[in-house]
C-alpha positions in Angstrom: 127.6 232.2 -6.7 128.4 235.4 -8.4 129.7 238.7 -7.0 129.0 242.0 -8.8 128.5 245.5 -9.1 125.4 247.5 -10.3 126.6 250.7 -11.2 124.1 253.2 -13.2 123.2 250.0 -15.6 127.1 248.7 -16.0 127.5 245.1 -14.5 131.2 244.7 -12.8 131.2 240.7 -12.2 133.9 240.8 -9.2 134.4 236.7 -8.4 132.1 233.4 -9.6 132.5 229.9 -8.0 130.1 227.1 -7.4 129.9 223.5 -7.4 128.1 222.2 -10.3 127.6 219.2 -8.4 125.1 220.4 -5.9 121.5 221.0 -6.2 118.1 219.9 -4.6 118.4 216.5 -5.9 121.4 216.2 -3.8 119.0 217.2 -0.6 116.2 214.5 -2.0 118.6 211.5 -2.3 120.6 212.2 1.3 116.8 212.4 2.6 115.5 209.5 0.7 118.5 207.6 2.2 117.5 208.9 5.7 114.3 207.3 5.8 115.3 204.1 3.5 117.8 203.3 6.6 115.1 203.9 9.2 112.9 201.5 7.1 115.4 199.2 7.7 115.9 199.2 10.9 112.0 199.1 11.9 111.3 196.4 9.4 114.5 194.4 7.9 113.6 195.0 4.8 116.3 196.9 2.3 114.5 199.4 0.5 117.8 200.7 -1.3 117.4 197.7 -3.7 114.1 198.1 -5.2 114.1 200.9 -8.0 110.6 201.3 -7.7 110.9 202.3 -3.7 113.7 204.0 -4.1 112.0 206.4 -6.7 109.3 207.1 -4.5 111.0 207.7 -2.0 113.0 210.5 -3.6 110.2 212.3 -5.3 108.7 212.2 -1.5 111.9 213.2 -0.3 111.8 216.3 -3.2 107.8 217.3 -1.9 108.9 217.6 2.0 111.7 219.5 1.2 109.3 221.9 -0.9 107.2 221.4 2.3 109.4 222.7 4.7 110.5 225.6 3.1 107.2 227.0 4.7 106.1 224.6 7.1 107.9 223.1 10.5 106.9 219.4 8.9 106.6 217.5 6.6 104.3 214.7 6.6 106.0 211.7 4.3 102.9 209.2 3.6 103.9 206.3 1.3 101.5 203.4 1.6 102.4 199.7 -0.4 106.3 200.8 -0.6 107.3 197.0 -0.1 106.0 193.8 1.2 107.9 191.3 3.4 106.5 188.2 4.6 103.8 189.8 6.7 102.7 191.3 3.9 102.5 195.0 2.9 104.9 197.3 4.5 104.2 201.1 4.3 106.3 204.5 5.7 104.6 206.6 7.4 106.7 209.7 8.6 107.3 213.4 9.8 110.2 214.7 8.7 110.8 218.2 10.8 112.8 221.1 9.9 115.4 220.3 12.6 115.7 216.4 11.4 116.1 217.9 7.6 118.7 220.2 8.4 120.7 217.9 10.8 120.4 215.2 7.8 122.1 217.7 5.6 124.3 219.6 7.4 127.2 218.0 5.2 125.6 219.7 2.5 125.0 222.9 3.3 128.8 223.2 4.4 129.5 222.7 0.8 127.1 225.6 0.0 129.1 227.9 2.4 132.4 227.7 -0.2 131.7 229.0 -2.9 129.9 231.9 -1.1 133.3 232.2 1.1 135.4 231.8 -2.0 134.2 234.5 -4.1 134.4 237.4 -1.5 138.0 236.2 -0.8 138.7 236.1 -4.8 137.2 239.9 -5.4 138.8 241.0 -2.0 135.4 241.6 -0.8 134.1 242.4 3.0 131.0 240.7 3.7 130.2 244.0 5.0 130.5 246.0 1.3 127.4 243.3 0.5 124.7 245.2 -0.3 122.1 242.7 -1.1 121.4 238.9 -2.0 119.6 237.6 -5.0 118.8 234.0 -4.7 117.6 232.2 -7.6 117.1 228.4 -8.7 114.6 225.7 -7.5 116.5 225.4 -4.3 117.2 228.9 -3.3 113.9 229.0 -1.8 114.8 226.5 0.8 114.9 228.0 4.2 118.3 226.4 5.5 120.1 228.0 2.3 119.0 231.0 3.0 120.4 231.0 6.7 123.5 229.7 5.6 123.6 233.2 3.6 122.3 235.5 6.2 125.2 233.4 8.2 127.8 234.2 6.1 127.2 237.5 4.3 125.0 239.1 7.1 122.4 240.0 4.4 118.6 238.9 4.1 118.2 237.4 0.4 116.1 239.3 -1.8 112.2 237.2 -1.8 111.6 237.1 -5.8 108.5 235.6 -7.6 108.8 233.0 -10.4 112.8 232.5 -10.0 112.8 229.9 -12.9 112.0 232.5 -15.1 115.1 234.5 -14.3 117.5 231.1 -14.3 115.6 230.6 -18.2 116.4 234.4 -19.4 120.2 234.4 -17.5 120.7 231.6 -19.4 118.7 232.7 -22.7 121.5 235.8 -22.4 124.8 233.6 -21.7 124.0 232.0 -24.6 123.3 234.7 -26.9 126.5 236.3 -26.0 128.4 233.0 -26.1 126.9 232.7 -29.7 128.3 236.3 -30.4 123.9 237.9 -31.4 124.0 240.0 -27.7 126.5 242.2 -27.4 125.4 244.5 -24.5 
């Protein structure tokens, strides 16, 4: 999270702060828990301990949370995900909006932090926030960009093709880091 000016083409950065140790996978794997536990508790069968399962279920976990961005639901379908002694188990779920968010609220506290930390670092009212650029993978996710509006009292900024902005922001940092951009 970065605070800064725009001022007739000069960049002011105010106040950064994040925690490099969140991202989307940490939404996948906390949801891909979720429904491994409720797997266990219908059927007895631990699905934690299988590699194979648990892979699936996080890459399902990953395409509801993509899901739900836009829709209410999320419909998690993963036939032949173990067996047991009855033979072939399989998950069948809907994951809602509500469920996702209530599964992660832990997470999305840890979001609200570094937003909270830089305005108190640069001395900043929430009010003096003119706008919100979100960008990254996750950023389109709908409960992040609550937790914004929440805290700053501003609507993000929609933008297309946000990879392509976290590839050139980076392209830049390192160029200046290697001392060939200078402006």
């Amino acid at each position: 999270v970065s605070l800064l000016e725009i001022n007739d083409g000069a960049v002011t950065v105010y106040s950064s702060h994040g925690d490099p140790a969140l991202g989307g996978a940490d939404w996948d794997s906390t949801i891909a828990d979720c429904l491994a536990d409720e797997f266990l508790k219908y059927h007895g069968i631990e699905l934690k301990r299988d590699p194979h399962a648990v892979h699936r279920l996080r890459t399902a976990a990953e395409e509801a949370r993509k899901q739900l961005t836009n829709q209410p639901k999320a419909l998690i379908n993963l036939p032949f995900i173990t067996s047991g002694a009855a033979g072939p188990r399989h998950l069948n779920v809907t994951l809602t909006r509500e469920k996702f968010e209530a599964e992660t609220s832990s997470l999305n506290a840890r979001l609200s932090l570094p937003i909270e930390r830089v305005l108190a670092d640069a001395g900043m009212d929430k009010l003096k926030v003119d706008s919100v650029l979100m960008i990254g993978g996750s950023s389109a996710m709908r409960v992040l960009k609550d937790t914004v509006r929440r805290i700053v009292g501003s609507v993000p900024i929609e933008v297309d093709n946000t990879s392509h902005l976290v590839a050139l922001g980076a392209a830049l940092q390192a160029g200046h880091l290697a001392g060939d951009v200078h402006d």
